[in-house]
Backbone as a ProteinNet text record, in pm:
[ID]
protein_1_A
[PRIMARY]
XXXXXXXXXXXXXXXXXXXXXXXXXXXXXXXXXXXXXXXXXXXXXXXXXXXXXXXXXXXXXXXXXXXXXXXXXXXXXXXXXXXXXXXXXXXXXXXXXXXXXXXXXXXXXXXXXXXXXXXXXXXXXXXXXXXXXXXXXXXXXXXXXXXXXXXXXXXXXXXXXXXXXXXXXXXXXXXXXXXXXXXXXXXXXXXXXXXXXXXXXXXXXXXXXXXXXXXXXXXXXXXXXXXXXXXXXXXXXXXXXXXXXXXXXXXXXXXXXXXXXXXXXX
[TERTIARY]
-1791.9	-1647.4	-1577.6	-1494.1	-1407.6	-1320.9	-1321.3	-1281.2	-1113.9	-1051.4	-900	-846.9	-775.6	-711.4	-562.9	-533.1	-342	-322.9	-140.1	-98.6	54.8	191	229.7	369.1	488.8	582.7	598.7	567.6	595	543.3	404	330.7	223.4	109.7	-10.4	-119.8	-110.4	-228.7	-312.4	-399	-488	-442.1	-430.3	-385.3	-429.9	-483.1	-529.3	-493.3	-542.2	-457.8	-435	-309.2	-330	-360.4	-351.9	-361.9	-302.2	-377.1	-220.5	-139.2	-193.5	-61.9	88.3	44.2	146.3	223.1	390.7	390.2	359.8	360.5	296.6	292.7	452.8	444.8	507.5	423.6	452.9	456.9	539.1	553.3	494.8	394.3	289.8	385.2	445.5	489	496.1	367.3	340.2	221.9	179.7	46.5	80.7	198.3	248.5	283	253.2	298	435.3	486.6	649.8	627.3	588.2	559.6	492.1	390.4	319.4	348.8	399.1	447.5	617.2	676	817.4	836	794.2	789.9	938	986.4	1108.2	1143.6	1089.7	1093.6	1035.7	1054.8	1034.4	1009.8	968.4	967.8	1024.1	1068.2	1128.9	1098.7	1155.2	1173.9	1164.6	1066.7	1056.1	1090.1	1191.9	1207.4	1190.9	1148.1	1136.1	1021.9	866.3	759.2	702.7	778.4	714.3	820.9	768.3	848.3	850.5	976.3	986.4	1086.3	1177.9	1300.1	1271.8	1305.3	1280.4	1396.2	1384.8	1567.1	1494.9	1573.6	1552.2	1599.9	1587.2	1667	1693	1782.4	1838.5	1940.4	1991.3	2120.8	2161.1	2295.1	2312	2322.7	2292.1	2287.3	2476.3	2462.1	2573.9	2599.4	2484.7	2477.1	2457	2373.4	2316.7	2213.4	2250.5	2136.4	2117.3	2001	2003.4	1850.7	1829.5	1729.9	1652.1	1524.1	1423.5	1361.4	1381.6	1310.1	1197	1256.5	1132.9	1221.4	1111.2	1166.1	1086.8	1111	1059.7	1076.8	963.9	981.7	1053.5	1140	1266.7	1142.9	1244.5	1217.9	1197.7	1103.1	1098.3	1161.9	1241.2	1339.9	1321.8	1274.4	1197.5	1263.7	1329.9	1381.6	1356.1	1329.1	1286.1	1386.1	1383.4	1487.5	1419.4	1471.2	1373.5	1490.2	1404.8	1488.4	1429.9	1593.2	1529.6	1612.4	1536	1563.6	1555.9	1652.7	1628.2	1715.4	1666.8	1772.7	1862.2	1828.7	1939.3	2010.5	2098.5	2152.3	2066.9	1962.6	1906.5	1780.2	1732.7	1643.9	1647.2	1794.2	1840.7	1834	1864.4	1919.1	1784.1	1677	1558.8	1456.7	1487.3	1428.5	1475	1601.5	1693.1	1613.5	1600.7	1556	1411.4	1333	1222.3	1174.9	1251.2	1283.1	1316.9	1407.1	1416.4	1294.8	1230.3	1172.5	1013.9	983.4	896.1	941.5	1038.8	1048.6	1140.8	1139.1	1193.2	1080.7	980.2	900.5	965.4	942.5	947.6	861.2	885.6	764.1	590.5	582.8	477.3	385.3	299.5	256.3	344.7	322.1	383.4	331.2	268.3	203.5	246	163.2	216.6	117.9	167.2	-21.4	-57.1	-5	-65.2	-128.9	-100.9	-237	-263.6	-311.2	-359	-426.3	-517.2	-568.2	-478.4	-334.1	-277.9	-170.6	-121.1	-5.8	78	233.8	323.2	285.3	423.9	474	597.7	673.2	788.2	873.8	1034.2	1076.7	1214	1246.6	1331.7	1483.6	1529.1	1697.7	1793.2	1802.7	1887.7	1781.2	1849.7	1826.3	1999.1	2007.8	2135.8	2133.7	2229	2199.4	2308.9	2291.9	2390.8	2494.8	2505.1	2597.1	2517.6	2622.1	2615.7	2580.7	2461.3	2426.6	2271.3	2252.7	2124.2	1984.5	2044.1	1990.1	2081.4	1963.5	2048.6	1956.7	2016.3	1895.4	1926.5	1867	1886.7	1815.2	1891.8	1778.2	1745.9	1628.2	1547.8	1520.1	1602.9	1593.1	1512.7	1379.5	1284.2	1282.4	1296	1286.3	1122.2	1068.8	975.8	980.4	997.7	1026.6	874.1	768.6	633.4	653.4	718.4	690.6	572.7	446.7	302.8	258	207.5	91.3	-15.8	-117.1	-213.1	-310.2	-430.7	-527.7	-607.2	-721	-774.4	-874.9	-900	-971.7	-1106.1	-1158.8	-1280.9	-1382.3	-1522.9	-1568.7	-1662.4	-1711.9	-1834.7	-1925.2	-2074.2	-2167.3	-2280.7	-2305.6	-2426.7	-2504.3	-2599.8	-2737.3	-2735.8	-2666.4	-2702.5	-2588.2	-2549.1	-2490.1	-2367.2	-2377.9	-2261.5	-2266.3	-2122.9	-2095.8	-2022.4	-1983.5	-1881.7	-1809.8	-1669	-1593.7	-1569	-1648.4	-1661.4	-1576.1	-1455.7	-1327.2	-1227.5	-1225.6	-1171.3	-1023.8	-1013.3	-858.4	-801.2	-880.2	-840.1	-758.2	-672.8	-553.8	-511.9	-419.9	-316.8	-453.9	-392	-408.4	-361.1	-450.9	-401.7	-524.6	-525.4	-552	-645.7	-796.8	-848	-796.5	-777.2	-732.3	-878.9	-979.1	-1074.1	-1177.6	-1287.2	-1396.3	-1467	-1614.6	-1690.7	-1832.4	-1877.3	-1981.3	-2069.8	-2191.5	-2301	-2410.5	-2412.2	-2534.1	-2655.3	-2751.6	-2892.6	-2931.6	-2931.8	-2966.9	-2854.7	-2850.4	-2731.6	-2668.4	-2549.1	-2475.8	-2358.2	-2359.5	-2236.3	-2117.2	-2077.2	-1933.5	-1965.2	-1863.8	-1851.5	-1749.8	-1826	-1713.4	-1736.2	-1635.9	-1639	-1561.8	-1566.8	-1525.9	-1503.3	-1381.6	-1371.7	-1373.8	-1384.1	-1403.5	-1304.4	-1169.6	-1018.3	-972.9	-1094.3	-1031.8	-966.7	-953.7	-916.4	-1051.3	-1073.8	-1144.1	-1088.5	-1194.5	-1189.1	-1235.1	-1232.8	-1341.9	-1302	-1395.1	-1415.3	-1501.1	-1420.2	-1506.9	-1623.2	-1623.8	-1739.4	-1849.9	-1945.3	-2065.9	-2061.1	-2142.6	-2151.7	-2302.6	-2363.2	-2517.5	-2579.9	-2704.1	-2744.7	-2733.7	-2687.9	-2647.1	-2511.5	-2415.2	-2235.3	-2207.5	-2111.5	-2006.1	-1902.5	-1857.1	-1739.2	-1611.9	-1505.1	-1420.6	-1241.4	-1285.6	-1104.9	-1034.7	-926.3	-846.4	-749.8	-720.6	-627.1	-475.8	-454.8	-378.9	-278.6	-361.8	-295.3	-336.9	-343.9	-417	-504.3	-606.5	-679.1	-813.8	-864.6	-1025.8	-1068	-1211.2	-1274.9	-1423.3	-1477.4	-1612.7	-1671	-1755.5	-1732.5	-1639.3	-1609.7	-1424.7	-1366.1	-1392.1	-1316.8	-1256.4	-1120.2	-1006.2	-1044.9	-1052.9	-1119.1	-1057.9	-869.3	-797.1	-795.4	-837.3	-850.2	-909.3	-1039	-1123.8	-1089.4	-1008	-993.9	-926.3	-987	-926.3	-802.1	-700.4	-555.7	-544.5	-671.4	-635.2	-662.4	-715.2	-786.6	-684.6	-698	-648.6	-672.6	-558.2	-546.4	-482.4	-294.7	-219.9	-277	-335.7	-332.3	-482	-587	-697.5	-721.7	-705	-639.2	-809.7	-833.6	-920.3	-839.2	-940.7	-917.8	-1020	-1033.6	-1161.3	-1226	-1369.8	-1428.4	-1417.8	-1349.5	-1378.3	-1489	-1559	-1704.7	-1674	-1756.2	-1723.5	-1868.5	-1812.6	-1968.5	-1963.6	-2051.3	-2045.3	-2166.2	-2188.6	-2216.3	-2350.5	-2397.3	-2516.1	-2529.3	-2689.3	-2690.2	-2666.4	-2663.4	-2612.9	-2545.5	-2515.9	-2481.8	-2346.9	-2258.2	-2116.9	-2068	-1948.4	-1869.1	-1750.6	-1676.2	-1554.1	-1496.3	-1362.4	-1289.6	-1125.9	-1075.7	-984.6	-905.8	-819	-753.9	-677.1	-730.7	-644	-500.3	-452.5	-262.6	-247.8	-111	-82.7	98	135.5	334.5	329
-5203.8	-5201.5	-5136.3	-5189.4	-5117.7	-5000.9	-4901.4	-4808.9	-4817.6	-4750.5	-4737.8	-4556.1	-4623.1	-4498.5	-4482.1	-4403.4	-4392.5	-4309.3	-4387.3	-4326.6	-4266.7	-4189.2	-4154.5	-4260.2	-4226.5	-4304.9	-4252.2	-4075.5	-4010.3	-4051.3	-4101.9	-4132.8	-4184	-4201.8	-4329.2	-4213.4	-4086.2	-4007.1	-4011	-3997	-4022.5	-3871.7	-3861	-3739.6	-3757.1	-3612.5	-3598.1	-3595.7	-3689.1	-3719.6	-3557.7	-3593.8	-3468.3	-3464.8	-3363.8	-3416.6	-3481.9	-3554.9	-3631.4	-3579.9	-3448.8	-3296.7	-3308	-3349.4	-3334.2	-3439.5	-3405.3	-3545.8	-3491.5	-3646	-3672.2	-3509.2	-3471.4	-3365.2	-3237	-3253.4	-3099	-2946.1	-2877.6	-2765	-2633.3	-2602.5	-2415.4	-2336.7	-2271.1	-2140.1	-1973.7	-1905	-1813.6	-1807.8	-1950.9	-1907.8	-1989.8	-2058.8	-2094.4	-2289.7	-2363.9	-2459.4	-2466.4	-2521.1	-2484.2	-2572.8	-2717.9	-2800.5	-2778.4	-2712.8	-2626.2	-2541.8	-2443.5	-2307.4	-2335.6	-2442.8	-2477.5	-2599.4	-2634.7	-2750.4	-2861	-2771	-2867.2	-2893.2	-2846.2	-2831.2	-2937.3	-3067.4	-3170.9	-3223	-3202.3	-3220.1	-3367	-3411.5	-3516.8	-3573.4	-3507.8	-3524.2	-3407.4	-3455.4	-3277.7	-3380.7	-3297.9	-3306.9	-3209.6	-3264.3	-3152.4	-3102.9	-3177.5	-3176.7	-3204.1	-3322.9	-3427.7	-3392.3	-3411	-3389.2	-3203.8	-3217.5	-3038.8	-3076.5	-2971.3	-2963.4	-2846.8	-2855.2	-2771	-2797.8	-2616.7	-2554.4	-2564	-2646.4	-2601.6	-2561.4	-2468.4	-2368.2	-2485.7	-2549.9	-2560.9	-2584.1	-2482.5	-2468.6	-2590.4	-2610.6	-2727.1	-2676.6	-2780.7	-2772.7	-2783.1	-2779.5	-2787	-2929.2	-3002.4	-3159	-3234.2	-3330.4	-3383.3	-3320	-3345.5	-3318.8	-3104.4	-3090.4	-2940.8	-2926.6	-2795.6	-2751.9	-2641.8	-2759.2	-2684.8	-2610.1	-2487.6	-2325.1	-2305.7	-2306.8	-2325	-2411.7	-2357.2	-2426.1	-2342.2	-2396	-2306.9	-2440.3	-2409.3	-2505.5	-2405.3	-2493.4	-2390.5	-2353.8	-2320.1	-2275.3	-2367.3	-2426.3	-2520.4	-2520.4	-2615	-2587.2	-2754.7	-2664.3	-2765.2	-2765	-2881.4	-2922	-2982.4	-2876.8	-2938.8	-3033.1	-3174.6	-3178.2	-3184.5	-3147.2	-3112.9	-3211.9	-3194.7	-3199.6	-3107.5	-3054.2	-2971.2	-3085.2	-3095	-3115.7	-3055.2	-2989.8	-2888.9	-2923.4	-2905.1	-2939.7	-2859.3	-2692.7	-2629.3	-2530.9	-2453.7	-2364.9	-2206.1	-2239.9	-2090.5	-2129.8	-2260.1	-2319.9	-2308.6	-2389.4	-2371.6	-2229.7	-2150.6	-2030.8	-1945.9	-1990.1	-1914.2	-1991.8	-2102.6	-2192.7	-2100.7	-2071.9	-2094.9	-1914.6	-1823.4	-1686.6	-1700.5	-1798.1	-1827.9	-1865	-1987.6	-2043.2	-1897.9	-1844.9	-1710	-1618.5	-1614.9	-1525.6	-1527.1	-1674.6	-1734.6	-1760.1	-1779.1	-1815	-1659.2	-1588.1	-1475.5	-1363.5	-1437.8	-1321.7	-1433.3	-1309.8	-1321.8	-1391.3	-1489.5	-1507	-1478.5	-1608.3	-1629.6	-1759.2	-1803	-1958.6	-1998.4	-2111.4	-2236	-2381.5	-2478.4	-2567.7	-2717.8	-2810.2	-2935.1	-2990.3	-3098.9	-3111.3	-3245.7	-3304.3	-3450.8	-3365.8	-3235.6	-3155.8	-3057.9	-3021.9	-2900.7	-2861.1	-2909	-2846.6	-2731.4	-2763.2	-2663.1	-2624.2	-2518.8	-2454.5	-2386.3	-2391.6	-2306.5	-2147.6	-2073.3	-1957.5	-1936	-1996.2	-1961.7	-1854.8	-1884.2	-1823.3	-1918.8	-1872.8	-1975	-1895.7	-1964.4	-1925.3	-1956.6	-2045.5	-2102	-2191.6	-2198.8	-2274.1	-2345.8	-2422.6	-2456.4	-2608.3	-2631	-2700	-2845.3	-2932.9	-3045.5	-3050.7	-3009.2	-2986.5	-2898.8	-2837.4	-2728.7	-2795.1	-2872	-2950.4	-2922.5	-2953.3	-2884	-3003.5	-3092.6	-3220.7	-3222.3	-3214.4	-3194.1	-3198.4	-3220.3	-3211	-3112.8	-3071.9	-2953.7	-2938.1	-2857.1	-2844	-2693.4	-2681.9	-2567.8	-2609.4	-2466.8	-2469.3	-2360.9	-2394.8	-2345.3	-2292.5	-2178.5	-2151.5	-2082.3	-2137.5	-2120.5	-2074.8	-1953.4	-1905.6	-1935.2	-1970.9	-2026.6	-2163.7	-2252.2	-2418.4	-2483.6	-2375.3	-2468.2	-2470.7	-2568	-2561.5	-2482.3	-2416.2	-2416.5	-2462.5	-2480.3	-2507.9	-2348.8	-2402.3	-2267	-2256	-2118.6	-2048.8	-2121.9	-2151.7	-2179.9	-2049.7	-2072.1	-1986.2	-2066.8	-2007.6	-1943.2	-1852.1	-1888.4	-1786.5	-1809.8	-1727.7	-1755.4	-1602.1	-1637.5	-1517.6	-1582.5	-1469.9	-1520.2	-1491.8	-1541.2	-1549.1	-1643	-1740.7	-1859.6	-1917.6	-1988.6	-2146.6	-2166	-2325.6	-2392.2	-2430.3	-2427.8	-2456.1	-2617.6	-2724.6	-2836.7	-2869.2	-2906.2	-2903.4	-2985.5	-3103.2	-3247.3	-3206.8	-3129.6	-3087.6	-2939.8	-2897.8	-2811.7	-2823.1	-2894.5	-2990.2	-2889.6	-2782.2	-2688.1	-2502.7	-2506.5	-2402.6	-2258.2	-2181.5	-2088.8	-1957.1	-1867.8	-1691.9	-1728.2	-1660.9	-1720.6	-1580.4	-1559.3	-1420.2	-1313.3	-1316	-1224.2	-1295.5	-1192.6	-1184.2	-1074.7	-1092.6	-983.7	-992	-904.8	-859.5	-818.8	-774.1	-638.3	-696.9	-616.8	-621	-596.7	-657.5	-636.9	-500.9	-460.3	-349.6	-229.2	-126.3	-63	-145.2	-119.3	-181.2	-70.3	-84.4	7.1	13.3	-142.7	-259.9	-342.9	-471.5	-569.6	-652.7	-758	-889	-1008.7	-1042.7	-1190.5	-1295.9	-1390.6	-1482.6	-1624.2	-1650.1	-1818	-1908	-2064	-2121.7	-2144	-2101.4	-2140.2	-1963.6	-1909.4	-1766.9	-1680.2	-1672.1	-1573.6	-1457	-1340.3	-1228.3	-1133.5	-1078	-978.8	-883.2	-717.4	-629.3	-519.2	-492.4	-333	-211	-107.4	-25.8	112.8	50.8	170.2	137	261.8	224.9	194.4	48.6	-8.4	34.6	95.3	144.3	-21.4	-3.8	-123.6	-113.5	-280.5	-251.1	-195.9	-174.2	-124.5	-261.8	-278.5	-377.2	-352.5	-434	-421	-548.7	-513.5	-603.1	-643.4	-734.8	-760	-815.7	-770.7	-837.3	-897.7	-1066.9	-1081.1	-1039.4	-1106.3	-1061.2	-941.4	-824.4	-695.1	-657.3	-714.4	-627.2	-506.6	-492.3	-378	-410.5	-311.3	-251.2	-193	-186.8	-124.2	-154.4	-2.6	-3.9	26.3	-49.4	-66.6	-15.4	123	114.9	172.4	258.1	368.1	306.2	345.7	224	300.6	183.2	257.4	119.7	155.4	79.7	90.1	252.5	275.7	240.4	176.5	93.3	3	-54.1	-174.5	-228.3	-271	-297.9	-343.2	-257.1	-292.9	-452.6	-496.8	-669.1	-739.4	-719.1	-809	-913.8	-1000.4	-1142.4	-1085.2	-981.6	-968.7	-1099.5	-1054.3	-1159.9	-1302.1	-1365.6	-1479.3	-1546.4	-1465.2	-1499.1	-1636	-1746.3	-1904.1	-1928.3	-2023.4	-2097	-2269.2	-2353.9	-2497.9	-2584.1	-2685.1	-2767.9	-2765.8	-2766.4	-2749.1	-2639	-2524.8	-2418.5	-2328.4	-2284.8	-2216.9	-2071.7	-1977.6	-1860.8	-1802	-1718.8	-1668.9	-1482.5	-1453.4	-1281.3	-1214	-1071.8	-1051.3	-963.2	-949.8	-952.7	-1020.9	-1004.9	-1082.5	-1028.6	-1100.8	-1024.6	-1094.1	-1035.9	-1139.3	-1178.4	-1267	-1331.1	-1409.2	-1374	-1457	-1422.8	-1548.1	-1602.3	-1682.6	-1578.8	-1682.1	-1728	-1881.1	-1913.8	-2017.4	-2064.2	-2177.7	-2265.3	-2366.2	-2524.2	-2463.7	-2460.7	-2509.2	-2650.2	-2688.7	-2792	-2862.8	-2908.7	-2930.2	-3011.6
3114.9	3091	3208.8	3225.8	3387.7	3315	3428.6	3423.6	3433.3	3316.2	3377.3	3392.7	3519.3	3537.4	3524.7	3483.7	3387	3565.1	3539.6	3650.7	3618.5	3638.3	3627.1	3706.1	3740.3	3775.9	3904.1	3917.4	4046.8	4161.2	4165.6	4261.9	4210.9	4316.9	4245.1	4298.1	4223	4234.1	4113.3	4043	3938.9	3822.1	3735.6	3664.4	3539.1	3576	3393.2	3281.3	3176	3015.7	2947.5	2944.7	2839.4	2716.4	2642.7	2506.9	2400.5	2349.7	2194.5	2144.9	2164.9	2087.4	2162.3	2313.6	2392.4	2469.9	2477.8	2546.2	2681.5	2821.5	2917.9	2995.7	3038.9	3108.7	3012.9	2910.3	2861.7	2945.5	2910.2	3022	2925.4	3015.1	2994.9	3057.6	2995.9	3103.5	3035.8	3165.2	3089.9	3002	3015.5	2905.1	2789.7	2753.5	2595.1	2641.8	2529.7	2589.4	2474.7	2525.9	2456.6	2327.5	2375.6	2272.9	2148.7	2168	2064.9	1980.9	2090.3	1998.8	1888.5	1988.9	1887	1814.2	1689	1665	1713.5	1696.1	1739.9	1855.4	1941.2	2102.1	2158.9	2231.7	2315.6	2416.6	2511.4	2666.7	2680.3	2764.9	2798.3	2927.1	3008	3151	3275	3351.3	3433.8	3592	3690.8	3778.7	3918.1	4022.8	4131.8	4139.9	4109.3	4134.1	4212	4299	4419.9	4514	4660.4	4779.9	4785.1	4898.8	4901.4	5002.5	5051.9	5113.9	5252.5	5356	5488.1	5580.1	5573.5	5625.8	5750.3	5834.3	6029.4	6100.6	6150.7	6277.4	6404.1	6436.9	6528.3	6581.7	6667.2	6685.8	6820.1	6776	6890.3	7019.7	7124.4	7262.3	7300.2	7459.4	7532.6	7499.8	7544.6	7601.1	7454.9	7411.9	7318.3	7268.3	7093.8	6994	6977.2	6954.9	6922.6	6961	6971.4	7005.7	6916.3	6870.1	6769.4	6772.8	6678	6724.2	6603.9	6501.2	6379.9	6253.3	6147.4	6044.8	5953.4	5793.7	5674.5	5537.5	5491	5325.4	5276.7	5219.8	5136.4	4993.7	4913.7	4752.4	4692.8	4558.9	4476.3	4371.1	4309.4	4194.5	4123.7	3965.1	3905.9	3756.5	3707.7	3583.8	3522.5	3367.6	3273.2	3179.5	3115.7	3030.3	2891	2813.9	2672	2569	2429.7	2298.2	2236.3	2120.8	2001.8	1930.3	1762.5	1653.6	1558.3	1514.1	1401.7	1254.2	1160	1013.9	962.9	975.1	923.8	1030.2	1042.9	1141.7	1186.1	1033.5	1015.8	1134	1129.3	1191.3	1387.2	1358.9	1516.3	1576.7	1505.8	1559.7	1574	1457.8	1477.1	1630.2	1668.4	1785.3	1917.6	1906.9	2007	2066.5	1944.1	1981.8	2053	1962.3	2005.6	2127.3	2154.4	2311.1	2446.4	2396.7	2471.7	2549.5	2442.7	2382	2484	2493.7	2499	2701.9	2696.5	2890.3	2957.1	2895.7	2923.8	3078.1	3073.8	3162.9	3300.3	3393.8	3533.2	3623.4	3697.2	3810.3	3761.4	3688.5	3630.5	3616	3579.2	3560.9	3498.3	3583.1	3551.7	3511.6	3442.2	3470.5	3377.4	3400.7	3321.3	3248.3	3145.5	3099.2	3153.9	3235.7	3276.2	3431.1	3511.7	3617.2	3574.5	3440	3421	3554.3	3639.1	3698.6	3807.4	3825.1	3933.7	3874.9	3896.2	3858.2	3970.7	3923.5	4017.3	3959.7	4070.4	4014.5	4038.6	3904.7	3903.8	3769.3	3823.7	3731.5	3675	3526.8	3480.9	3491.1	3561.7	3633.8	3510.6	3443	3340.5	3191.4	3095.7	2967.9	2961.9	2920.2	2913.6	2808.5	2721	2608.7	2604.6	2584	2628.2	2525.2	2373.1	2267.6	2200.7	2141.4	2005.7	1911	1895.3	1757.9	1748.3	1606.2	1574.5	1620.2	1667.7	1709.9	1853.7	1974.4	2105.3	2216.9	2318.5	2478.1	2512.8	2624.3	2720.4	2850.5	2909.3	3029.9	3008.2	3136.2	3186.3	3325.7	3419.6	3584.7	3619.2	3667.5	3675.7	3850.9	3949.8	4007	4079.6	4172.3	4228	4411.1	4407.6	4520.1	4613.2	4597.9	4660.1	4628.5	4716.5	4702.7	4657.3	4692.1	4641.9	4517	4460.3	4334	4401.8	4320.2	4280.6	4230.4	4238.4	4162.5	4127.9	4008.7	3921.8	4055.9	4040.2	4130.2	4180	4306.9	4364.3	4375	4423	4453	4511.7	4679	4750.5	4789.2	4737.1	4733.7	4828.9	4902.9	5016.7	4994.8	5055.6	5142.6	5259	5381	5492.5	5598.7	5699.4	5837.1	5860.3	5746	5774.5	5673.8	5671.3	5576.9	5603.9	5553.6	5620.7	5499	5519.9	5338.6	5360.3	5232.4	5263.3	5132.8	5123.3	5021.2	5087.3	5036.6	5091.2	5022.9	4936	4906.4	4945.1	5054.3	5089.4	5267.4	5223.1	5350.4	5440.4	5333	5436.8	5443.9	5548.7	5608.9	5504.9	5450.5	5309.5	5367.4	5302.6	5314.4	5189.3	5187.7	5048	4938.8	4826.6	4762.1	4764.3	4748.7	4798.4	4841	4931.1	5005.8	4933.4	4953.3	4888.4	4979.7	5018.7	5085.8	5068.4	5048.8	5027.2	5115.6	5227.5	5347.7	5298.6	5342.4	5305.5	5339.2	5469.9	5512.9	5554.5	5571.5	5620.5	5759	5775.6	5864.6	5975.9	6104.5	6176.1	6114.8	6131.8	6109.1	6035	5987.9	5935.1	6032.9	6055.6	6115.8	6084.5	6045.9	5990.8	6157.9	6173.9	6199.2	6172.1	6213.4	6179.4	6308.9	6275.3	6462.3	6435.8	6355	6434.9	6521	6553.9	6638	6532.5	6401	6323.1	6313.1	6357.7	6285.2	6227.1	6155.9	6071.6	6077.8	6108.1	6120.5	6053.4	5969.3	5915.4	5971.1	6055.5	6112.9	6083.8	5966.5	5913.2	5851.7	5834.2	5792.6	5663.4	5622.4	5507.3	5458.1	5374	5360	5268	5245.2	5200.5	5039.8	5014.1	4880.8	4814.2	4906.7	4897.6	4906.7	4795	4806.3	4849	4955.6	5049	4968.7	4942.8	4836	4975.9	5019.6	5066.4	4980.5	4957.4	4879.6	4923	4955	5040.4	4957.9	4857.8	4750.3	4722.8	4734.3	4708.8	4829.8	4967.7	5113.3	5092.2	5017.7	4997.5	5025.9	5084.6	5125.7	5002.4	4969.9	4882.8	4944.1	4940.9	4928.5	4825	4728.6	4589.2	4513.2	4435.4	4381.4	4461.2	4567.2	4627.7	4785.2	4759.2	4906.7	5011.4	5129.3	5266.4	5345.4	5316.4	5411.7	5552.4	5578.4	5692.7	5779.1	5731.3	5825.1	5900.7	5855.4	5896.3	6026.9	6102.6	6230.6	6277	6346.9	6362	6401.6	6478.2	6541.5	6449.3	6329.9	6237.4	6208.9	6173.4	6045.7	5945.9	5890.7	5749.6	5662	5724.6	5657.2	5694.5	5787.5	5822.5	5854.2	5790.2	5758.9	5694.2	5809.7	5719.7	5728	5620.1	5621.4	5556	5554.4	5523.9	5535.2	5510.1	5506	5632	5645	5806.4	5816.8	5768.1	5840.7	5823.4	5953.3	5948.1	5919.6	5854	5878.8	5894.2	6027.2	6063.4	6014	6008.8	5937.9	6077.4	6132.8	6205.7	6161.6	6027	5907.4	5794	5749.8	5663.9	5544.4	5477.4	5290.9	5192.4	5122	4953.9	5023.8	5043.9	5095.7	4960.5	4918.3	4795	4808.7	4827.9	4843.3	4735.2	4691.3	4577.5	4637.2	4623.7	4707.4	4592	4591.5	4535.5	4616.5	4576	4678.5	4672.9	4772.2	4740.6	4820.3	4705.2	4778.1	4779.9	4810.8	4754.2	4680.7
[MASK]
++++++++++++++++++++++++++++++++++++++++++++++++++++++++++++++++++++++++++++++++++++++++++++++++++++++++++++++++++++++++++++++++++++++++++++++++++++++++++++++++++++++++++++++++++++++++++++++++++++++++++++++++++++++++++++++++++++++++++++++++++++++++++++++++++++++++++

């Protein structure tokens, strides 16, 4: 029997069914899927998922045209349009607290159910309702000051000197959120390298069997619990410790190496 694959209207990428519970792009935010938790609550229509918008610095010339200095992906701003249906006023009014109640946290997951697999992090700027009727649409303007999705966390584990991250969806250039270490034998230093010229060095003695913890995330050192930011080498690739598909990373001993990272993508 041939295989079918469901496709969406946005684009002709392959996406995962969600469940019958839900319609196509039901919205998680926070952990809750709205659809679920409010019976009367609807998803409809979500906009501002696909594409992305980029502010460019260039100021015009004397002569023709302007002259390009940089640029930046703006902010992602993503709208939900929903329905509630409700029968009595006691009903509406108990939805309406609920609804609150429920998108009220700050800069948090975000996700849909036709990619569970990736999620934003945003925050919801407005709720806003199309009539005062207990039967009504509405929107939700979802603000995402990080333009990228996510995907759920990866992980790499070696014994040894090197690996190479072989991740056909790992496109853009991203910081992985931690590194973890423990040298076989005692050690001077720690250095990592990448073949795009990013290193890393920690200048102290690691004994055998200490877990060494970077956190790209919260920028923190740990030699197993206790912080030893100080080590760390002023030239290093903290912030910009990029990795991406192909990239090798060589370590300057051998020892337990585990790396946890997540795809981003727009």
């Amino acid at each position: 029997m041939e295989e079918i694959i469901m496709y969406d209207f946005r684009d002709l990428q392959p996406r995962a069914e969600p469940s019958s519970s839900l319609p196509l792009e039901a919205i998680c935010y926070a952990g809750k899927w709205l659809d679920r938790e409010i019976p009367e609550f609807e998803t409809l229509v979500v906009e501002g998922r696909g594409g992305f918008e980029r502010q460019i610095n260039a100021p015009e010339r004397v002569g023709d045209g302007s002259l390009y200095l940089n640029s930046r992906i703006k902010e992602r701003k993503i709208t939900v349009t929903f329905r509630l249906l409700c029968n009595t006023i006691e009903r509406y009014n108990e939805v309406l607290a609920k609804l609150n109640q429920l998108t009220y946290a700050a800069n948090v997951e975000v996700k849909f159910a036709d990619e569970q697999g990736y999620h934003y992090i945003g925050t919801i700027e407005s709720i806003s309702l199309d009539k005062p009727l207990f039967s009504t649409t509405g929107k939700i303007e979802i603000v995402c000051a990080d333009p990228y999705k996510y995907s759920l966390p990866k992980t790499i584990e070696i014994t040894g000197t090197s690996t190479s991250i072989l991740d056909p969806e790992l496109t853009y250039q991203q910081i992985p959120k931690l590194i973890e270490f423990t040298p076989n034998s005692t050690i001077s230093k720690f250095e990592m390298r990448t073949n795009a010229s990013k290193v890393f060095t920690f200048n102290e003695t690691i004994g055998a069997g200490t877990k060494l913890t970077i956190d790209f995330t919260k920028l923190a050192v740990k030699l197993n619990t206790t912080q030893h930011l100080m080590g760390l080498k002023i030239s290093s690739n903290f912030s910009d410790f990029y990795i991406q598909n192909g990239t090798t990373i060589t370590l300057n001993a051998i020892g337990k190496f585990k790396m946890i990272y997540e795809v981003k993508r727009l």
